[in-house]
C-alpha positions as CSV (number, residue, x, y, z in Angstrom):
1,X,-43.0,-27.0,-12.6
2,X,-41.4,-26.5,-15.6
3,X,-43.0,-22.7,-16.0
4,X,-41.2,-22.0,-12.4
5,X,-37.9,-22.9,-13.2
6,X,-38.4,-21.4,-17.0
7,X,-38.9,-18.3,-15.1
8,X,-36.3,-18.4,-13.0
9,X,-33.6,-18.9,-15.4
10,X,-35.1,-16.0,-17.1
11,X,-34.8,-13.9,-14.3
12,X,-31.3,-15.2,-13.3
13,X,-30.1,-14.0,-16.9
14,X,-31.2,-10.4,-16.8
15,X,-29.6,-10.2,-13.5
16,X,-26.4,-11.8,-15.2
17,X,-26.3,-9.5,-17.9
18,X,-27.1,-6.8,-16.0
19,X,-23.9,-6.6,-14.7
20,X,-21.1,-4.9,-16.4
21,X,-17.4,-3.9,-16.1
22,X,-15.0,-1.1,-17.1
23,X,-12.1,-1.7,-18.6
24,X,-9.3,0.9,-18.9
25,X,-5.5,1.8,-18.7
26,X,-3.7,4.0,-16.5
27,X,-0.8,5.9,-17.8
28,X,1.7,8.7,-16.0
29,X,0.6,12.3,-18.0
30,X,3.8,13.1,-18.3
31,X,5.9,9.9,-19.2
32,X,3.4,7.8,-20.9
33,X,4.2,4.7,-18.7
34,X,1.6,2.5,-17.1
35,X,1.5,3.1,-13.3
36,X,0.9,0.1,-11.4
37,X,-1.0,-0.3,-8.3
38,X,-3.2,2.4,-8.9
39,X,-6.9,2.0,-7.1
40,X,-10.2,2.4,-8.5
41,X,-13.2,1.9,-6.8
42,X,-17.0,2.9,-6.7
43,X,-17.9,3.4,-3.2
44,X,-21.6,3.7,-3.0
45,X,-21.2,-0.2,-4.5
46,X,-18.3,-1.1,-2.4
47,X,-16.0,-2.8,-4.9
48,X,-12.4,-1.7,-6.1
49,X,-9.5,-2.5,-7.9
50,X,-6.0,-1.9,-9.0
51,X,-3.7,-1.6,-12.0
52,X,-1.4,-4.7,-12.7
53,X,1.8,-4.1,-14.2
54,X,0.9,-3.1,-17.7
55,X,-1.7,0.2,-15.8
56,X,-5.0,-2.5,-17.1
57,X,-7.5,-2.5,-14.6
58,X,-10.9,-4.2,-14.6
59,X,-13.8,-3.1,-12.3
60,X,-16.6,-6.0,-12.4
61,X,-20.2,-6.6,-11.6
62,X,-21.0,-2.9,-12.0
63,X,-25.2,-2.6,-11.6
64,X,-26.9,-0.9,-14.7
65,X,-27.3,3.1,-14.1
66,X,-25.0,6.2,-13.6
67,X,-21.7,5.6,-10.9
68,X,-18.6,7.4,-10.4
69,X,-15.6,5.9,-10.5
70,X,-13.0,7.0,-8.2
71,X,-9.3,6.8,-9.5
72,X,-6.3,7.3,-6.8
73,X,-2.5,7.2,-6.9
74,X,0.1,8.3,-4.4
75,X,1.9,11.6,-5.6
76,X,-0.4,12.1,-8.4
77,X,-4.2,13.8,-8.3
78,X,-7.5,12.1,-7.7
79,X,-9.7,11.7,-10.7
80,X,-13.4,11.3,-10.8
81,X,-15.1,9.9,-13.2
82,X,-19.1,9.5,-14.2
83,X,-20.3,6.7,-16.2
84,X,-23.8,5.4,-17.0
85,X,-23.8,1.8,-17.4
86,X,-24.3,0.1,-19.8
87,X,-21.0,2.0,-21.6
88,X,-20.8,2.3,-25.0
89,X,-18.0,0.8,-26.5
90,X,-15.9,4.2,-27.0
91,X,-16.1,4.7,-23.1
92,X,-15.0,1.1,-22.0
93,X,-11.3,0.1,-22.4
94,X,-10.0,3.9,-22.9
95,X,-6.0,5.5,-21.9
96,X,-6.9,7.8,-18.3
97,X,-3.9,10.1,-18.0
98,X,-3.0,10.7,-14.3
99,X,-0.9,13.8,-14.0
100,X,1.9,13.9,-10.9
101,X,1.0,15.9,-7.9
102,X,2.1,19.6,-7.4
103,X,1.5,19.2,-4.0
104,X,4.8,18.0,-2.1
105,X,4.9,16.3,1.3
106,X,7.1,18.1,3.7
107,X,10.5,16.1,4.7
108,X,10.5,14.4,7.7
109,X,13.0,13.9,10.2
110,X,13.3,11.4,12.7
111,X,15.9,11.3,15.8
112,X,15.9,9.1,19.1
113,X,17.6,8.6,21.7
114,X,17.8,5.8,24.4
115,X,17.3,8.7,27.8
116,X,17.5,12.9,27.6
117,X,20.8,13.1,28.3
118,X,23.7,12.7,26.1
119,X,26.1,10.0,25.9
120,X,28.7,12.9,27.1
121,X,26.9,14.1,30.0
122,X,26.3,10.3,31.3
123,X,28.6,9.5,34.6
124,X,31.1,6.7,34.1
125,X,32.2,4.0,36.2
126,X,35.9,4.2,36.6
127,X,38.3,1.5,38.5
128,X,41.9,1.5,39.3
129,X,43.9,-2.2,38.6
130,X,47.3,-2.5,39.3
131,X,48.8,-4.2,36.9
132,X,49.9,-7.1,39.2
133,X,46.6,-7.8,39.5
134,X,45.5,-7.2,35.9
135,X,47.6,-10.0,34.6
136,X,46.5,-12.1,37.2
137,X,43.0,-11.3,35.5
138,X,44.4,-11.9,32.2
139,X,45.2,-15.5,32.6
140,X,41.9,-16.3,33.9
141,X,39.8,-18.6,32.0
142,X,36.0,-18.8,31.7
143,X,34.4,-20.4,34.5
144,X,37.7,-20.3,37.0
145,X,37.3,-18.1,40.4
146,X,40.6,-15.9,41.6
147,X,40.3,-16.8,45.7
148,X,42.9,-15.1,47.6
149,X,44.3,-17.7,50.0
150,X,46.4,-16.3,53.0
């Protein structure tokens, strides 16, 4: 009994410290400022992350062996990078520059409109009150009926 569970816990711990992270910050190429909520992912693994407000980003429980990591911000290009883990300690917890996008998005406009036709073009409703009758109307209240009574 106690060989069994001796090598299970042996077997647990290599799995444990077979995993491993990278650590890194990402910074703007051309500024030097952390960007924050940049993604970084490896997708044959299926785990990501993103930068907090300081650009640090941590990617956990990474398998032993050779991934790439795939590094995305809007306006700015995709990086790719390949790493064999375990890393040394040079390649873990390193500055990745991300330089902005040439690439523009065109501008988009955006119009609507309740029908096709213009609010010139639509027919109007148009009623004649004699003004005998429009101050009659006037002095109405809420709720009161005008009943002519002959």
């Amino acid at each position: 009994m106690k060989n069994i569970i001796f090598v299970l816990l042996f077997f647990t711990s290599n799995t444990i410290l077979a995993q491993n992270q990278f650590e890194t910050t990402i910074l703007n190429a051309e500024t030097k400022e952390p960007l924050y909520g940049v993604t970084l992912g490896i997708q044959e693994l299926n785990i990501g992350t993103t930068t907090n407000e300081e650009g640090k980003a941590i990617l956990r429980n990474i398998p032993d062996g050779k991934h790439q990591i795939i590094i995305r911000y809007i306006g700015f290009e995709s990086l790719s990078l390949n790493r064999t883990f375990p890393l040394s300690e040079e390649e873990n917890d390193q500055e990745i520059l991300l330089h902005p996008s040439e690439e523009q998005m065109e501008t988009v406009f955006i119009e609507s409109t309740r029908s096709s036709r213009t609010f010139q073009d639509i027919p109007t409703r148009v009623e004649f009150i004699a003004g005998e009758e429009l101050a009659e109307k006037g002095n109405m209240k809420p709720g009161e009926h005008s009943y002519a009574t002959e």
